[in-house]
N, C-alpha and C positions, 0 to 999 in steps of 0.2 A: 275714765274708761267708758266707752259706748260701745255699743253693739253695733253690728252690720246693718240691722233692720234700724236700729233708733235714728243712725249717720244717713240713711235711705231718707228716713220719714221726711229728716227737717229738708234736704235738699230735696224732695216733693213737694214741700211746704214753699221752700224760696218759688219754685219755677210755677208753681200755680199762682202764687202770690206777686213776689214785686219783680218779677220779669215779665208776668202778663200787665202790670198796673205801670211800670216802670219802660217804654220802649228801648228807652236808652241805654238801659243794663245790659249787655249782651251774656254777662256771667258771674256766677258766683263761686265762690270754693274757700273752703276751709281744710285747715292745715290742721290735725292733730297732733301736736307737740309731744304727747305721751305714748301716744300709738304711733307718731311718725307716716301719717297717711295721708295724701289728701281726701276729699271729697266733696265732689266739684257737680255743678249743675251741665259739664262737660265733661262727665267722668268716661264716657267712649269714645272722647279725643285725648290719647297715649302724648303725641306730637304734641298737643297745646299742655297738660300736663310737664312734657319733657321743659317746658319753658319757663316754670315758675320759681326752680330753685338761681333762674340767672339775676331775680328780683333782689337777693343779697348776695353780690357778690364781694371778695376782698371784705368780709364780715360788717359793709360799710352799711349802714342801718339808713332806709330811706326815711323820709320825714312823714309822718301819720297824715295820710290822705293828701297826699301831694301828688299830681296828678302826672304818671309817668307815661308818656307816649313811647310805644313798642308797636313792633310787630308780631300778628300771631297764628299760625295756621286755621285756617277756615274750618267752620265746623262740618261744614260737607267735604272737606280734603281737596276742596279747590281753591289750591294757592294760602296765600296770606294777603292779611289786611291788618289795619293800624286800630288800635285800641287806646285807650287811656287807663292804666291799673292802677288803683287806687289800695293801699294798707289798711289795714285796723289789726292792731297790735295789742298785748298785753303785758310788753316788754320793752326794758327802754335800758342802752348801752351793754347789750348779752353777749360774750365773748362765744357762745356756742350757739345763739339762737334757737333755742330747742323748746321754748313755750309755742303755742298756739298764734296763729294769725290767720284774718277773713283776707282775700284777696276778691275784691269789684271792678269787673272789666266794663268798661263804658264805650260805645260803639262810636269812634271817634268822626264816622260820617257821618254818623248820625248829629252831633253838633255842625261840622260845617254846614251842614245843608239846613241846621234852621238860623242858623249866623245867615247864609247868603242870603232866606226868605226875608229875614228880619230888614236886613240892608233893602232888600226890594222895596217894601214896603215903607221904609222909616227918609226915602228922598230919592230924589233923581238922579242924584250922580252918580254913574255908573261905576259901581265897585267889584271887582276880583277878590274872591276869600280863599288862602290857603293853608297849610300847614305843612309845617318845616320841623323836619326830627333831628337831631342833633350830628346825624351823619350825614345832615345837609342834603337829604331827602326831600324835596315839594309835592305833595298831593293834595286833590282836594278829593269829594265824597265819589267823583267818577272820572279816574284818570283820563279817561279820552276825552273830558269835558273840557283841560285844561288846552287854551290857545296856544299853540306854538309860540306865535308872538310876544305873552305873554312869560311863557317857560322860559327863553330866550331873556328878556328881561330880568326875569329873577335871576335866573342862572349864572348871567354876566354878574350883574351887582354883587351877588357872594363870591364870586370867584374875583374879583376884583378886592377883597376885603370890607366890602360894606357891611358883614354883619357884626353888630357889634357883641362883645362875650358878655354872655349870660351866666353870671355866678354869684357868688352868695353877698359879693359885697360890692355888686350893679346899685347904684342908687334910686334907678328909673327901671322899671319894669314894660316901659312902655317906650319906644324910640321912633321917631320919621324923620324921612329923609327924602331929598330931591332928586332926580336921579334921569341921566341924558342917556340914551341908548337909540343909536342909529338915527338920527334924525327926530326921536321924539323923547319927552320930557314926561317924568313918572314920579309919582308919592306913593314911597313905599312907608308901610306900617307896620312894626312889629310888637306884639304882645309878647312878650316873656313867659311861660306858664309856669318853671319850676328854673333850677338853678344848674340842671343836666343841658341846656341850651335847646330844649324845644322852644317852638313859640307858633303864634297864630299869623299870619300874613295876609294886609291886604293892601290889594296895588290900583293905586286910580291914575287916570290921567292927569297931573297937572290942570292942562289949559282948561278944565270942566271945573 
């Protein structure tokens, strides 16, 4: 049992601390299991709250820190954007879920855009990096960044069945593939991240 002022302090505590040291946290929030409350380092976004009890749904218990891409309403109320939430648990197979759990939103642009610095830097050949959510969704850190061209390609490839299913007993978390579309030839790459079918994507040209 905590007080209103003690559940304030520490979430003052998180947002001075590892959200200013931390870019890549977009958020924190804890679950009082005993109190049944959250208290979130977005606690005057109602709409991104309304989203956290879809984290267990059908009582199916996600895997501690396994990194679930989602979408979540912006903290200024414009629009949504894609996160990474991550668990920390104190509870393990709970038919009612009712202990406490931290939920860590990680600002999922925020990684493509140092994955794509990274590739700039690490060689020449010209690499595309995106991300693919399991409702076969492609973004990357700024939607109008991605080429038509490019969209177009991926787009065909999964709609043609090229992606392969991502679940718990994929023996490669990691798959490429050659790929002919409209007169040109494409290596697609896909990272696996969790066993929900997100994954990381990037597409080069072949002849490079």
């Amino acid at each position: 049992q905590v007080t209103y002022q003690e559940a304030y302090r520490q979430i003052d505590y998180f947002k001075s601390s590892v959200l200013n040291v931390y870019p890549f946290v977009y958020s924190i929030t804890v679950y009082n299991g005993i109190q049944q409350k959250y208290y979130s380092t977005l606690m005057d976004s109602t709409e991104y709250l309304a989203t956290l009890p879809e984290l267990f749904t059908d009582n199916k218990m996600p895997v501690r820190l396994q990194p679930i891409l989602r979408r979540i309403p912006n903290e200024n109320g414009s629009g949504e954007f894609y996160v990474y939430s991550y668990l920390i648990y104190d509870f393990e197979n709970s038919e009612t879920n009712s202990a406490s759990y931290i939920v860590i939103e990680q600002n999922a642009n925020w990684l493509i855009d140092n994955f794509t610095q990274i590739q700039r830097t690490a060689g020449d050949i010209p690499t595309e990096l995106y991300l693919l959510d399991k409702d076969g969704n492609i973004f990357s850190q700024d939607p109008s960044t991605i080429p038509q061209d490019s969209l177009n390609v991926l787009e065909d490839y999964f709609s043609t069945g090229g992606k392969q299913p991502a679940d718990s007993k994929q023996d490669e978390s990691l798959y490429t593939d050659d790929y002919s579309f409209h007169g040109g030839h494409y290596l697609i790459t896909q990272l696996f991240l969790n066993s929900s079918g997100d994954s990381l994507l990037m597409l080069q040209n072949y002849n490079d």
